[in-house]
C-alpha atoms as a printed R data frame, in Angstrom:
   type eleno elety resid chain resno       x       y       z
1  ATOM     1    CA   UNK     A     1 -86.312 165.339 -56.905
2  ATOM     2    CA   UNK     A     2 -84.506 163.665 -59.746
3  ATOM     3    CA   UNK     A     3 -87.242 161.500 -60.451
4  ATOM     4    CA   UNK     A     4 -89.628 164.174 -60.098
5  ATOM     5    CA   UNK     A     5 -87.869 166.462 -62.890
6  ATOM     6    CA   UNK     A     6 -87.467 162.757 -65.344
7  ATOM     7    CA   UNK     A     7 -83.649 162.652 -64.625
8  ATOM     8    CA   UNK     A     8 -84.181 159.297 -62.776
9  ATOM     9    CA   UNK     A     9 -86.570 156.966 -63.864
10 ATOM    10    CA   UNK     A    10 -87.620 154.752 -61.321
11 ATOM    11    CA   UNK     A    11 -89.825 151.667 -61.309
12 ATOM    12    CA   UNK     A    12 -92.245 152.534 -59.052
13 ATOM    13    CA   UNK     A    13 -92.523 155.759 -57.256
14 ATOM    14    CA   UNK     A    14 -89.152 156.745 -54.945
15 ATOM    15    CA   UNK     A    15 -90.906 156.913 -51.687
16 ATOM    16    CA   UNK     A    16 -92.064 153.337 -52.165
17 ATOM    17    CA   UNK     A    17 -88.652 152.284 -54.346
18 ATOM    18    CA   UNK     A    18 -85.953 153.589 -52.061
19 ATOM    19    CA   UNK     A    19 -87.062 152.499 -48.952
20 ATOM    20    CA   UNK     A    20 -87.412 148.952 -50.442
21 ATOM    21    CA   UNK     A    21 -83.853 148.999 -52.203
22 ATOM    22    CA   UNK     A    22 -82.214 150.227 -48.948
23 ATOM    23    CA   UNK     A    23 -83.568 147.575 -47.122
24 ATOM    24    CA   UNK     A    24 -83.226 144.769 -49.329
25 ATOM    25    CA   UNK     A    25 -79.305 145.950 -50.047
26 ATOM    26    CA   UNK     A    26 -78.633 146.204 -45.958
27 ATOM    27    CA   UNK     A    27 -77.907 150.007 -47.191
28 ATOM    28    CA   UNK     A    28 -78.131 152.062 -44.152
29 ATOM    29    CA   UNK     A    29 -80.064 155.461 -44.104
30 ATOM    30    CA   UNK     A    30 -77.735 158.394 -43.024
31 ATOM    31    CA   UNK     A    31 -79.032 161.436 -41.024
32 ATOM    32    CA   UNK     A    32 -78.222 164.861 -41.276
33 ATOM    33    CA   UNK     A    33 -76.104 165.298 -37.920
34 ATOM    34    CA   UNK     A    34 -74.664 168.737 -36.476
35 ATOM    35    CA   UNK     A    35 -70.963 167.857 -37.346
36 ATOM    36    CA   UNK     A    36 -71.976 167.165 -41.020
37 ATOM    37    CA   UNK     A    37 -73.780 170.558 -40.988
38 ATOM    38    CA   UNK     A    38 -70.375 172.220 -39.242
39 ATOM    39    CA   UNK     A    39 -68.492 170.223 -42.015
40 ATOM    40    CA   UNK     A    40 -70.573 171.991 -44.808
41 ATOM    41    CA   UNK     A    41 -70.099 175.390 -43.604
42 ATOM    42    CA   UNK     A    42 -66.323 174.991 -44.122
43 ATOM    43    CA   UNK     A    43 -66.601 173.905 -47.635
44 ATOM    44    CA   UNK     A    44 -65.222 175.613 -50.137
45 ATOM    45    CA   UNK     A    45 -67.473 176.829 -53.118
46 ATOM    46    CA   UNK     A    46 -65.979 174.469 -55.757
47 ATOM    47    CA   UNK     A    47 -69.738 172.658 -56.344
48 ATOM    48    CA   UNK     A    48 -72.927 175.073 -56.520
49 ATOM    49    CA   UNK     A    49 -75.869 172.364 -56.023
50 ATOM    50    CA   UNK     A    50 -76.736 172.228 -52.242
51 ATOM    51    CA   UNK     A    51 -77.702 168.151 -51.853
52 ATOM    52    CA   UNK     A    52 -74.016 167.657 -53.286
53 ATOM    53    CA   UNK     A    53 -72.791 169.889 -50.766
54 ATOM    54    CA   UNK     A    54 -74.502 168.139 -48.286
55 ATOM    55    CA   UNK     A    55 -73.332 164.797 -49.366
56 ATOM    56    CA   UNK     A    56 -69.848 165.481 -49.246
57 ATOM    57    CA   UNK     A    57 -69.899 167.414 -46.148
58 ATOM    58    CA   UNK     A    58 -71.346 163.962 -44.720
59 ATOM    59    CA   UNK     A    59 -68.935 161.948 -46.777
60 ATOM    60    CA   UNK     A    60 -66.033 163.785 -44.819
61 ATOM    61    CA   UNK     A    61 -67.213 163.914 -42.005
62 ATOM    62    CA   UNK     A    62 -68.027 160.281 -41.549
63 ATOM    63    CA   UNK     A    63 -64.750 158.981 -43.369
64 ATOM    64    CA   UNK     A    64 -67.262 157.578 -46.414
65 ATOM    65    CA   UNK     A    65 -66.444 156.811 -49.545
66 ATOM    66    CA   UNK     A    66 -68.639 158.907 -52.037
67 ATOM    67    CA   UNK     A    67 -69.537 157.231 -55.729
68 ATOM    68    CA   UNK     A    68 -69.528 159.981 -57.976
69 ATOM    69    CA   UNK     A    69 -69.273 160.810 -61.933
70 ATOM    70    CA   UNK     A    70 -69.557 164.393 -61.297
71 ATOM    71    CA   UNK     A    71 -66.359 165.831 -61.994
72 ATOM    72    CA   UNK     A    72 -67.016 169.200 -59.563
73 ATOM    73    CA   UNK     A    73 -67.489 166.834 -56.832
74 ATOM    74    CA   UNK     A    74 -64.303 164.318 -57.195
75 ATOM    75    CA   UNK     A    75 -62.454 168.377 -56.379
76 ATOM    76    CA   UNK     A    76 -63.167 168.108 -52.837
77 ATOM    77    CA   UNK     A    77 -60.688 166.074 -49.972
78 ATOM    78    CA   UNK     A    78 -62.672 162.350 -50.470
79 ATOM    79    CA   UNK     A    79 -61.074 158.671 -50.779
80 ATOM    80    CA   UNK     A    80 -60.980 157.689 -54.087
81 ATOM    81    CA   UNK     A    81 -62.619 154.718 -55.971
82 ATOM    82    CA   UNK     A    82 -59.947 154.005 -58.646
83 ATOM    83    CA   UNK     A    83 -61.135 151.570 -61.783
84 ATOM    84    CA   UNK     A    84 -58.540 149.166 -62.699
């Protein structure tokens, strides 16, 4: 969607980039499960955009680390990335 609105410039087109990124990083592609969903109904409302939401919900759920710059998100319960 980023892409789509110009926030992300990409390449080549993002069904055709990601994939190929993923795979050529070893990044593995993370489902939406039912305990991630469970986790996101027991957020609290401190971030408004839904895909964050969901990405956090996952994040805690699956004990993930989450790489952020958003400020809103960095106010839920996640490990922390500290810059030395």
């Amino acid at each position: 969607m980023k892409s789509q609105l110009g926030k992300l410039p990409l390449p080549q087109p993002a069904e055709t980039y990601v994939p190929s990124q993923r795979a050529g990083h070893k990044i593995a592609s993370l489902g939406i499960d039912e305990g991630s969903i469970a986790r996101l109904a027991q957020l609290p409302p401190l971030h408004r955009d839904p895909f964050d939401r969901i990405l956090i919900a996952q994040a805690q759920q699956h004990q993930m680390t989450l790489l952020t710059v958003d400020r809103a998100v960095l106010a839920y319960n996640l490990p922390e990335i500290v810059q030395v």
